[in-house]
N, CA and C atoms as a LAMMPS dump frame, in Angstrom:
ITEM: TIMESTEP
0
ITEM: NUMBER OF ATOMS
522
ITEM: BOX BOUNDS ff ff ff
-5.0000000000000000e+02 5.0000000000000000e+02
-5.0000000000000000e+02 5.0000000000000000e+02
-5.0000000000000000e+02 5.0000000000000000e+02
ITEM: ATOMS id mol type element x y z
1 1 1 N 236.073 416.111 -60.602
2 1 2 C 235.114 415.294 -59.887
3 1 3 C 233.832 415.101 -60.705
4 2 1 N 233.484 416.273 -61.292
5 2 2 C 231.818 416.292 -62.348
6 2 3 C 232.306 415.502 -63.418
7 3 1 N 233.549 415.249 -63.902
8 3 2 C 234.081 414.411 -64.747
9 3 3 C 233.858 412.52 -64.484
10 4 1 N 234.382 412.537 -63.373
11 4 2 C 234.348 411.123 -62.836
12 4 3 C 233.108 410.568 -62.823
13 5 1 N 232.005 411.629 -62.051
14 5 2 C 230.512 410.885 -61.813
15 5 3 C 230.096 410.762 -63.131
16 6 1 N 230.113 411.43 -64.178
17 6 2 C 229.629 411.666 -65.868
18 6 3 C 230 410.746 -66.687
19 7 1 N 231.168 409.836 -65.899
20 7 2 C 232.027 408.519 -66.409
21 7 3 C 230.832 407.477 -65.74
22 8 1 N 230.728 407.441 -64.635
23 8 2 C 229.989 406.452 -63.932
24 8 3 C 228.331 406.689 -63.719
25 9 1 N 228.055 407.839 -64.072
26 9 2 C 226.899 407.748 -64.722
27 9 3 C 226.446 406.987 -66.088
28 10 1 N 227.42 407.362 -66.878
29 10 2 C 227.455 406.556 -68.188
30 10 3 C 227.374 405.143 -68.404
31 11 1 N 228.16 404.804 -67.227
32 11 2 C 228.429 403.06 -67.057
33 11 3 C 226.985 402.416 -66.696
34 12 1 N 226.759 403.44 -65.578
35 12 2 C 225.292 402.999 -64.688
36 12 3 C 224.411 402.767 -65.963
37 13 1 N 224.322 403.927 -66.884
38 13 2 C 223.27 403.813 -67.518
39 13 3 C 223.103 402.535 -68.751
40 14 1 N 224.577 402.489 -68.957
41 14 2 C 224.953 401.702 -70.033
42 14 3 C 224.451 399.784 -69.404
43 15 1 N 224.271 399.716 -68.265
44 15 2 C 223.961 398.449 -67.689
45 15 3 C 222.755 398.601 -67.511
46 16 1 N 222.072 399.422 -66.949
47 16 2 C 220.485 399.766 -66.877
48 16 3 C 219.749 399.28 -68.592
49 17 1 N 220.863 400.182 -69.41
50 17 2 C 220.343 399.492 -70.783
51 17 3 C 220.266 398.107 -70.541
52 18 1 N 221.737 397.405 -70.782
53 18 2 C 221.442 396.163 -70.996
54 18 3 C 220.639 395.245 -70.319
55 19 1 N 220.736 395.869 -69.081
56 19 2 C 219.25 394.784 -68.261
57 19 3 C 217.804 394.445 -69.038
58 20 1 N 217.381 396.135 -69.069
59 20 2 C 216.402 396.086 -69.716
60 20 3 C 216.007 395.489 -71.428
61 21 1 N 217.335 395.39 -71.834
62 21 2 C 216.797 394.571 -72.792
63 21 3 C 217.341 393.289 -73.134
64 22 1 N 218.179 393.192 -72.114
65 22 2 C 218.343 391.368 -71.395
66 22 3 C 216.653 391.121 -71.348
67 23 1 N 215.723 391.507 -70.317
68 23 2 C 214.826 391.443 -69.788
69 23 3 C 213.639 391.387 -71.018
70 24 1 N 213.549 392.296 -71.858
71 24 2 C 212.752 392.155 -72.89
72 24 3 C 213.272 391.214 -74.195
73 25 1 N 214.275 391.132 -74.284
74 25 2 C 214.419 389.784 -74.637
75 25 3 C 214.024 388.629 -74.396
76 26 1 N 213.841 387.961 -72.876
77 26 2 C 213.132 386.732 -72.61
78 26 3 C 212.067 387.007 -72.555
79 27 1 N 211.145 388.152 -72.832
80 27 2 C 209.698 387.707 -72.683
81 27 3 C 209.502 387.893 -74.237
82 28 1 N 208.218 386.879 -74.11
83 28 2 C 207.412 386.657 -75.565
84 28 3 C 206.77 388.078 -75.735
85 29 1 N 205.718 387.959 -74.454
86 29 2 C 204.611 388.905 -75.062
87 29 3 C 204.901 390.213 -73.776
88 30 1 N 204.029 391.209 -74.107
89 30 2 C 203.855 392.686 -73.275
90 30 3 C 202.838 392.964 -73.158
91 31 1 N 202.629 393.736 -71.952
92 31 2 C 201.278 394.375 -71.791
93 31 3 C 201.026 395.964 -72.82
94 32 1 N 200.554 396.042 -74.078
95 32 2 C 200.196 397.29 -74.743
96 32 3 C 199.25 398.355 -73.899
97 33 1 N 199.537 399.692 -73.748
98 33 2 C 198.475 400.224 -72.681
99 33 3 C 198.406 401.578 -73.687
100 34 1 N 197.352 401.834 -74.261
101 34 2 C 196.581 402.643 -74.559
102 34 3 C 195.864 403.566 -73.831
103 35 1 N 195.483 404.948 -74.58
104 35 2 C 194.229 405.623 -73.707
105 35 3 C 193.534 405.747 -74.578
106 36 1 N 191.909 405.705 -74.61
107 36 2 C 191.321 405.373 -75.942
108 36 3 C 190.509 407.339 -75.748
109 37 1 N 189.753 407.193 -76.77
110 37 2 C 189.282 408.804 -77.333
111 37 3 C 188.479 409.337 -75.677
112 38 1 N 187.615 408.828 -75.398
113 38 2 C 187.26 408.944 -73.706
114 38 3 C 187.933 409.436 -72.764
115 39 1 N 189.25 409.239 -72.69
116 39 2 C 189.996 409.103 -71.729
117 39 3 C 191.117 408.035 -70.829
118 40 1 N 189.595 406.951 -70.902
119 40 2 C 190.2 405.536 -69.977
120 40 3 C 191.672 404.955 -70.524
121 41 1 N 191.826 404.44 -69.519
122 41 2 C 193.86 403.577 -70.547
123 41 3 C 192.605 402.174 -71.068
124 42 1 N 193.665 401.272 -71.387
125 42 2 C 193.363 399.874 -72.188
126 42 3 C 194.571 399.413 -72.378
127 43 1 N 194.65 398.046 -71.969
128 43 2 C 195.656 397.405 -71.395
129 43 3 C 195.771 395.763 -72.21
130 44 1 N 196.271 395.287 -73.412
131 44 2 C 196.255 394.295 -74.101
132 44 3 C 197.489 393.311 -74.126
133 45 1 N 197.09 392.073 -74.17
134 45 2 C 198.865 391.255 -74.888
135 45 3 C 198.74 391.896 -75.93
136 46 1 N 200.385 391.792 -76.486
137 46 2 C 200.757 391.706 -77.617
138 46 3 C 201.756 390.695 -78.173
139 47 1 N 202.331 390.078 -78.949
140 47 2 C 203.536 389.682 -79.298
141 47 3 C 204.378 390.668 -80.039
142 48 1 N 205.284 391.153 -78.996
143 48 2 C 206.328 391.88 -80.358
144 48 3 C 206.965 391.142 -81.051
145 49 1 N 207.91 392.207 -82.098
146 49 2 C 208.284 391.597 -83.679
147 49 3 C 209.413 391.457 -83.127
148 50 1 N 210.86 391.374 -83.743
149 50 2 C 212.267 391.004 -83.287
150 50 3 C 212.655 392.392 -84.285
151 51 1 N 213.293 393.088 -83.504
152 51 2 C 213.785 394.555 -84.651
153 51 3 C 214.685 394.186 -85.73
154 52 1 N 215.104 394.986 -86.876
155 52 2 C 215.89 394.675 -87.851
156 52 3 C 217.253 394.902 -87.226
157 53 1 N 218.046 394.239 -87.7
158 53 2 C 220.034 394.625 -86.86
159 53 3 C 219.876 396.078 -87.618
160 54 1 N 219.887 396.411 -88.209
161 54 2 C 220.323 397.724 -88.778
162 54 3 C 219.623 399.034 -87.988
163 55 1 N 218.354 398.529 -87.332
164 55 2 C 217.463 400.174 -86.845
165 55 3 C 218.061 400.001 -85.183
166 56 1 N 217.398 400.926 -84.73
167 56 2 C 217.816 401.094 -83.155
168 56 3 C 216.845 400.241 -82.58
169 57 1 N 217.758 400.036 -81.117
170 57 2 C 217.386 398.665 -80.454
171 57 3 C 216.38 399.236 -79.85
172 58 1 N 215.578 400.713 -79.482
173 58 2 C 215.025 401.041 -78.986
174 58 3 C 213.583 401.075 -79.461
175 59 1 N 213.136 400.324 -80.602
176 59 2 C 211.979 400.352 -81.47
177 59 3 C 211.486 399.364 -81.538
178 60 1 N 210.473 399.342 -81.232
179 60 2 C 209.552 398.316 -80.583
180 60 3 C 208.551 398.127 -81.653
181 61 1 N 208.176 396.751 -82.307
182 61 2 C 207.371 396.914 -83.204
183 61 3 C 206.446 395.659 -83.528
184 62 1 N 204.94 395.657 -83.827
185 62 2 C 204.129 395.045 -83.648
186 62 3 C 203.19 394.735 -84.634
187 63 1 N 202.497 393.234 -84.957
188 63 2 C 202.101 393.252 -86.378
189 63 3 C 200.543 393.48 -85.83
190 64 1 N 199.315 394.278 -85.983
191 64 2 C 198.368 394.34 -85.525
192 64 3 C 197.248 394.723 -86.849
193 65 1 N 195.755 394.775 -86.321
194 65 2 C 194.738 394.804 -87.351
195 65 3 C 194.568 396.262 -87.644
196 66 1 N 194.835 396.947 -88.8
197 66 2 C 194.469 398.633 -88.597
198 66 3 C 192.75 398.903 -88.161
199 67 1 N 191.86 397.532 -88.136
200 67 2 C 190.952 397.841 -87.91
201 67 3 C 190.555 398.224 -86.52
202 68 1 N 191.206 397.639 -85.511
203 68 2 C 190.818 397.284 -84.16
204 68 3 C 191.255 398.306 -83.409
205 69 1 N 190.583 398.446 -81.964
206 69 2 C 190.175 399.374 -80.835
207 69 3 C 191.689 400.515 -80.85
208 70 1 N 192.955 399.747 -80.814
209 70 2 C 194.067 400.201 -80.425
210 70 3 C 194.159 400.686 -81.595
211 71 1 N 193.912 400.521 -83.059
212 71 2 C 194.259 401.824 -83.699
213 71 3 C 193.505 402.487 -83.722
214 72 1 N 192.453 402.97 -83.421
215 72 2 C 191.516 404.199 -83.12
216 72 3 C 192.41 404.991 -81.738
217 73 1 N 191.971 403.846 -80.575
218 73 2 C 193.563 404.873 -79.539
219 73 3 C 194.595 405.375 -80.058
220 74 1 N 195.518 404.86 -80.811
221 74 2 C 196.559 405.112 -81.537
222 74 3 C 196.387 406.839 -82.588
223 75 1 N 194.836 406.777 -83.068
224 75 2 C 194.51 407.867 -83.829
225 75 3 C 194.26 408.996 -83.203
226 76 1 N 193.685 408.715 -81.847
227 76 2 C 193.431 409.835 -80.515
228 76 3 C 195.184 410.489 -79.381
229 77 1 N 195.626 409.414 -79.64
230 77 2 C 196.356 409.306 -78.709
231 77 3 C 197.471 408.862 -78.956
232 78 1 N 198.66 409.296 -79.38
233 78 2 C 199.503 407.879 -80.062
234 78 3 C 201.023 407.865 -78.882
235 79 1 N 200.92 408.247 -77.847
236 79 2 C 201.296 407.896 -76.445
237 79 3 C 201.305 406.586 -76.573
238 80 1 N 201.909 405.78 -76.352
239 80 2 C 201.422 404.496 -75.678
240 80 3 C 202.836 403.41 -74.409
241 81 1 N 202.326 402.86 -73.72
242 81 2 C 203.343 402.21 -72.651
243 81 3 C 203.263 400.828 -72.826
244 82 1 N 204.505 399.875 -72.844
245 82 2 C 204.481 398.611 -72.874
246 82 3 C 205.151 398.136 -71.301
247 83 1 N 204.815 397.12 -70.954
248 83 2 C 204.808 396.499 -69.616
249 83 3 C 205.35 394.86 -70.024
250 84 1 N 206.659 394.997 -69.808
251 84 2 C 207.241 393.067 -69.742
252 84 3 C 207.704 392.83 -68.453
253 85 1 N 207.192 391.641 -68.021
254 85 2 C 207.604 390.974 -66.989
255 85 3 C 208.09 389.662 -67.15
256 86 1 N 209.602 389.655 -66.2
257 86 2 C 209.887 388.299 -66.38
258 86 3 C 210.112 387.993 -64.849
259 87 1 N 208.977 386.967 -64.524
260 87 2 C 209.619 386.366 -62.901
261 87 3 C 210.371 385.651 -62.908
262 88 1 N 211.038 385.046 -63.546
263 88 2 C 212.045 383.954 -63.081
264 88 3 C 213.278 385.022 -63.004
265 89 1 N 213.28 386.291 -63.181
266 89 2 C 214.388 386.858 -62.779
267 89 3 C 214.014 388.014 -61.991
268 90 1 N 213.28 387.783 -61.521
269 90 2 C 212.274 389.643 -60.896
270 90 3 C 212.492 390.788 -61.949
271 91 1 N 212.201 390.541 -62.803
272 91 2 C 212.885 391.667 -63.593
273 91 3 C 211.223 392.225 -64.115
274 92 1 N 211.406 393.802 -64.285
275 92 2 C 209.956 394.544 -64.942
276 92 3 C 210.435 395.917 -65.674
277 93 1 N 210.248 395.869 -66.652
278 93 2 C 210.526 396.92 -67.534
279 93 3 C 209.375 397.984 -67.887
280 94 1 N 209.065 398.428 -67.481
281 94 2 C 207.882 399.87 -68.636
282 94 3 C 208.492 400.383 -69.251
283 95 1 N 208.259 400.737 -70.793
284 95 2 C 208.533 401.615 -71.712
285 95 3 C 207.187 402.53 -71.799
286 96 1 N 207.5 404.088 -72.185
287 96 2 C 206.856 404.164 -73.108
288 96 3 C 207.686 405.499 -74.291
289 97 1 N 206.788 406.047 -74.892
290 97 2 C 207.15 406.805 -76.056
291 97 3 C 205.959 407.096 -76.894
292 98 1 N 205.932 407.303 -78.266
293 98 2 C 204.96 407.732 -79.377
294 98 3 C 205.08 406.234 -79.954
295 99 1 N 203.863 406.041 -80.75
296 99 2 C 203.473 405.271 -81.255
297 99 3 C 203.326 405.391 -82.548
298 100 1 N 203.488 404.731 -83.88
299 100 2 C 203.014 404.812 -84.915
300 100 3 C 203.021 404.191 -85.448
301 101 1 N 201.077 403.943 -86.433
302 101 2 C 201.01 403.04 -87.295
303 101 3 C 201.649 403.149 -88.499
304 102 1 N 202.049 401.79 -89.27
305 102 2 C 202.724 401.961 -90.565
306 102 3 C 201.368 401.091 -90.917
307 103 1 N 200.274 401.641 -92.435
308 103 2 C 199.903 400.54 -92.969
309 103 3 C 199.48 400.551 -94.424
310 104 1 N 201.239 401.557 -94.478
311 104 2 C 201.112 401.554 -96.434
312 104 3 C 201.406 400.27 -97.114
313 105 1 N 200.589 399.876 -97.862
314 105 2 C 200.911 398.686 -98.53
315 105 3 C 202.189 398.4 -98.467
316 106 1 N 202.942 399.137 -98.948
317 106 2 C 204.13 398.783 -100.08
318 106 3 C 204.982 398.796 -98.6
319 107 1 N 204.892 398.989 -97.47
320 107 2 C 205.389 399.309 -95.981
321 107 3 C 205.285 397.54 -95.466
322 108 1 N 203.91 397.65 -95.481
323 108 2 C 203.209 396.043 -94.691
324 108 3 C 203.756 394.71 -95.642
325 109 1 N 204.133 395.205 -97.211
326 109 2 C 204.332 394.158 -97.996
327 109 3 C 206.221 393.835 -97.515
328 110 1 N 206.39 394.787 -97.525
329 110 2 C 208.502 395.041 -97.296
330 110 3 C 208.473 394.041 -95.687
331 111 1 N 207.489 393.847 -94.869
332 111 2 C 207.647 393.519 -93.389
333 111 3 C 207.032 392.066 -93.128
334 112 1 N 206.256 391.69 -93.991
335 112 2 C 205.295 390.699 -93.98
336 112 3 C 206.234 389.526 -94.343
337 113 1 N 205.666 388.32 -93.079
338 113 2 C 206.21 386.913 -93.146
339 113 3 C 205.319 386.129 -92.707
340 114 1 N 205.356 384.805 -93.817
341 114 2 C 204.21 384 -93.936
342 114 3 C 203.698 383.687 -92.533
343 115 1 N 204.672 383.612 -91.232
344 115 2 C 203.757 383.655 -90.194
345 115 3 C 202.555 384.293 -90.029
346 116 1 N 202.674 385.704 -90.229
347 116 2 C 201.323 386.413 -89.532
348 116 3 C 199.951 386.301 -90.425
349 117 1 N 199.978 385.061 -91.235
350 117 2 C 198.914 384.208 -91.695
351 117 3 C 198.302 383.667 -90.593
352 118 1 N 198.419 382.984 -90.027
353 118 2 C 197.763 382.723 -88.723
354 118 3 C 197.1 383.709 -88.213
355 119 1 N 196.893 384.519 -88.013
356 119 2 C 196.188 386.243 -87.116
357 119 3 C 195.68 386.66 -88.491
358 120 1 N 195.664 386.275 -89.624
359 120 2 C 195.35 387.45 -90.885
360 120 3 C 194.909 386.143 -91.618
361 121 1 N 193.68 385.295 -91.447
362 121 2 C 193.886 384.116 -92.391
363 121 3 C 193.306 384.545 -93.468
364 122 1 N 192.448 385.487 -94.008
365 122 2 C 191.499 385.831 -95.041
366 122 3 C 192.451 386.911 -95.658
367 123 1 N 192.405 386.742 -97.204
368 123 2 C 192.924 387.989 -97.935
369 123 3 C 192.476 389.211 -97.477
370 124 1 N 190.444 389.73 -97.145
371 124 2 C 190.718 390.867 -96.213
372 124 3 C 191.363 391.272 -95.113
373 125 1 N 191.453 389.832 -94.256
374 125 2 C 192.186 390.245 -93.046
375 125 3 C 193.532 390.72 -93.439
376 126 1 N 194.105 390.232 -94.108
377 126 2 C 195.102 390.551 -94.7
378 126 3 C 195.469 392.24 -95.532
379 127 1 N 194.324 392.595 -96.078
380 127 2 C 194.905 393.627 -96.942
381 127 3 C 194.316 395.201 -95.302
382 128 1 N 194.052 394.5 -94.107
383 128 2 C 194.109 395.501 -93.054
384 128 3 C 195.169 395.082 -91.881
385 129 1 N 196.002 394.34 -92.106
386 129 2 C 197.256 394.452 -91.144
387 129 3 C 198.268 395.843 -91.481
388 130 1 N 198.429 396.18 -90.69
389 130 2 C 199.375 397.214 -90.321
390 130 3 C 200.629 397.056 -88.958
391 131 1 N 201.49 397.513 -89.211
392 131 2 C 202.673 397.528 -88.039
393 131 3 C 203.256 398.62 -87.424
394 132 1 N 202.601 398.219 -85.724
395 132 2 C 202.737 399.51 -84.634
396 132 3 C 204.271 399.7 -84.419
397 133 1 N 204.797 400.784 -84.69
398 133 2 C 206.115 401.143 -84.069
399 133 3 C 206.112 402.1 -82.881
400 134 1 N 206.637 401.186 -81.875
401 134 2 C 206.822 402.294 -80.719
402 134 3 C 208.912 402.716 -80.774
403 135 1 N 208.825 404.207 -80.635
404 135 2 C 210.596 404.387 -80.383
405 135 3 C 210.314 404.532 -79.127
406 136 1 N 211.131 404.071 -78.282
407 136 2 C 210.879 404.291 -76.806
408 136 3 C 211.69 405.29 -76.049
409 137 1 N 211.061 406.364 -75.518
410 137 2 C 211.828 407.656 -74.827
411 137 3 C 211.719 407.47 -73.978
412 138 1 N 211.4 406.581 -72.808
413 138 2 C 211.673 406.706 -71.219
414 138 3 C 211.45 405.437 -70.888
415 139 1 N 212.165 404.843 -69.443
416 139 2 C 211.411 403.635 -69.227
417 139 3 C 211.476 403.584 -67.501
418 140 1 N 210.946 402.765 -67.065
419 140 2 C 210.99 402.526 -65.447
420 140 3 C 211.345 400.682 -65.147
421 141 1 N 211.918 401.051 -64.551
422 141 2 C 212.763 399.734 -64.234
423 141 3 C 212.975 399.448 -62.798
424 142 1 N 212.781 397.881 -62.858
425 142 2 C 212.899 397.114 -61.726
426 142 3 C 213.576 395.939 -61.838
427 143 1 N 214.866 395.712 -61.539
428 143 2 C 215.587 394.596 -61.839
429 143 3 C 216.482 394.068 -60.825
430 144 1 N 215.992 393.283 -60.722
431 144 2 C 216.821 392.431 -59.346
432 144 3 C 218.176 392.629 -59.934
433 145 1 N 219.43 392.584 -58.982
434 145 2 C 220.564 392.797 -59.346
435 145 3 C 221.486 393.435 -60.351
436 146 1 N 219.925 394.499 -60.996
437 146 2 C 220.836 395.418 -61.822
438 146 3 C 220.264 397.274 -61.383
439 147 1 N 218.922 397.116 -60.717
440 147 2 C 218.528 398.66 -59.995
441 147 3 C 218.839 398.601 -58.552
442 148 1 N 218.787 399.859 -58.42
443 148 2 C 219.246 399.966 -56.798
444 148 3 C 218.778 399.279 -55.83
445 149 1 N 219.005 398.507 -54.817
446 149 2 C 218.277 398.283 -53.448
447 149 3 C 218.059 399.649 -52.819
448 150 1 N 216.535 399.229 -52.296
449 150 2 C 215.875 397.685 -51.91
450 150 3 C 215.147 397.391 -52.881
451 151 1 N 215.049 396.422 -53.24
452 151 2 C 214.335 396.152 -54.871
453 151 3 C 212.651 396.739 -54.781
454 152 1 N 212.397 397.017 -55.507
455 152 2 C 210.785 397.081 -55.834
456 152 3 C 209.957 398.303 -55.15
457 153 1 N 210.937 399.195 -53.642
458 153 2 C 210.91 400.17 -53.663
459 153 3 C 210.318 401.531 -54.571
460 154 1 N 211.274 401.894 -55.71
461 154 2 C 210.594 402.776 -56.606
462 154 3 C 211.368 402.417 -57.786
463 155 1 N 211.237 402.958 -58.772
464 155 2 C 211.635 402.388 -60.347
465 155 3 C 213.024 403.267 -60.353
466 156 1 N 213.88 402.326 -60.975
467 156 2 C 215.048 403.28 -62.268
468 156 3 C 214.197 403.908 -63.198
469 157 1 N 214.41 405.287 -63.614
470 157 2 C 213.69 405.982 -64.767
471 157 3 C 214.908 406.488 -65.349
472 158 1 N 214.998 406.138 -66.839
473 158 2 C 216.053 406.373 -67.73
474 158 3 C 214.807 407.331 -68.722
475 159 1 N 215.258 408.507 -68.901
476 159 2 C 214.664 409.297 -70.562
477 159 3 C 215.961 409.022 -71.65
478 160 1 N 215.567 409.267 -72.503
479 160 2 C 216.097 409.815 -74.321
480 160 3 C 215.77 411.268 -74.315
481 161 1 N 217.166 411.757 -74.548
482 161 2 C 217.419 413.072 -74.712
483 161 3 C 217.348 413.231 -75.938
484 162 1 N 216.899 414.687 -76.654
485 162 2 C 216.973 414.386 -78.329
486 162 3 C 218.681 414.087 -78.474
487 163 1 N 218.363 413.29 -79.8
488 163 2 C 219.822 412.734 -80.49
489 163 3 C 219.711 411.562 -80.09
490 164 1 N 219.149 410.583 -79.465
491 164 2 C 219.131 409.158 -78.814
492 164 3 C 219.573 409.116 -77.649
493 165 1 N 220.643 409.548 -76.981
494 165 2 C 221.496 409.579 -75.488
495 165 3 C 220.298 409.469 -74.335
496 166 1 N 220.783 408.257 -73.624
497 166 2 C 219.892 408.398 -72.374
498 166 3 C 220.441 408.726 -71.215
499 167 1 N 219.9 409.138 -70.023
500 167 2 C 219.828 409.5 -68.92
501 167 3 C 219.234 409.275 -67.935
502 168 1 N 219.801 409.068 -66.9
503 168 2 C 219.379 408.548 -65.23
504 168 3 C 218.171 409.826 -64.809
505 169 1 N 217.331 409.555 -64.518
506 169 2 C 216.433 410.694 -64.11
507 169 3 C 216.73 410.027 -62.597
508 170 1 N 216.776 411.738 -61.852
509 170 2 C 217.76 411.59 -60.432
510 170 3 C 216.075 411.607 -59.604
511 171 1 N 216.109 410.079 -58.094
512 171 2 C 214.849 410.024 -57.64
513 171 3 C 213.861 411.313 -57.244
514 172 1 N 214.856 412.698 -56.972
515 172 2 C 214.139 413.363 -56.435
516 172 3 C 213.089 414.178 -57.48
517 173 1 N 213.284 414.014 -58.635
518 173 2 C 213.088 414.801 -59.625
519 173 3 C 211.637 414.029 -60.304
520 174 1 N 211.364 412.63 -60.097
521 174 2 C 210.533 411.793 -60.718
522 174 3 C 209.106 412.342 -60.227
């Protein structure tokens, strides 16, 4: 019987995945939420990047200024939670996990595409871009026709166990 549910736990979770990144797939941008050296959170758009096929789908990654507010949070704090919403499907994802800046040259030069000229138009702006990687270890989920009824009730919470494997965190336990 602990066999069977461990089968259909697996399944559950294995669709919980794909929702959620059905779901972060159609959105452009996310809410970035920081806590800065103070204490307070901080709550920004971002545009994420599109991951490489080769790394895990679970890495979230962002072309940003090493100068600005969020990498000082990032230096205090490197926690951080992303927030996508898509209404045309009720769908809401939170991630979060650790955060980290990459902004070794020879890192920013291997990642860099003539797009993010636009956001970096000056060679200085340029020689201070850096790219936020979030791996994401937990998320909370709300998805019409893929989390439990009654919708919007309380979240699906999936963790990352070490080794990558995720897991249903059971409601009573949240």
């Amino acid at each position: 019987m602990l066999e069977a549910r461990t089968e259909t736990q697996s399944t559950d979770v294995a669709q919980l995945l794909a929702g959620a990144a059905r779901t972060i797939e159609k959105v452009r941008y996310c809410w970035l939420v920081t806590t800065t050296p103070e204490g307070h959170t901080r709550a920004r758009p971002m545009g994420r990047l599109l991951h490489d096929p080769d790394e895990d789908d679970w890495r979230i990654r962002f072309v940003t200024d090493g100068r600005s507010r969020k990498t000082a949070d990032l230096a205090h704090d490197g926690t951080v939670s992303l927030v996508f919403q898509h209404d045309p499907s009720d769908a809401y994802v939170a991630v979060s996990g650790r955060a980290v800046l990459r902004a070794e040259e020879s890192e920013v030069r291997r990642r860099w595409k003539n797009a993010y000229e636009a956001y970096f138009p000056t060679e200085q702006d340029r020689a201070h871009a850096a790219f936020l990687e979030l791996d994401v270890e937990a998320m909370e989920l709300w998805i019409r026709g893929v989390t439990p009824e009654p919708f919007g009730l309380a979240p699906t919470v999936l963790k990352r166990q070490p080794g990558g494997r995720w897991h249903l965190v059971p409601l009573l336990s949240r």
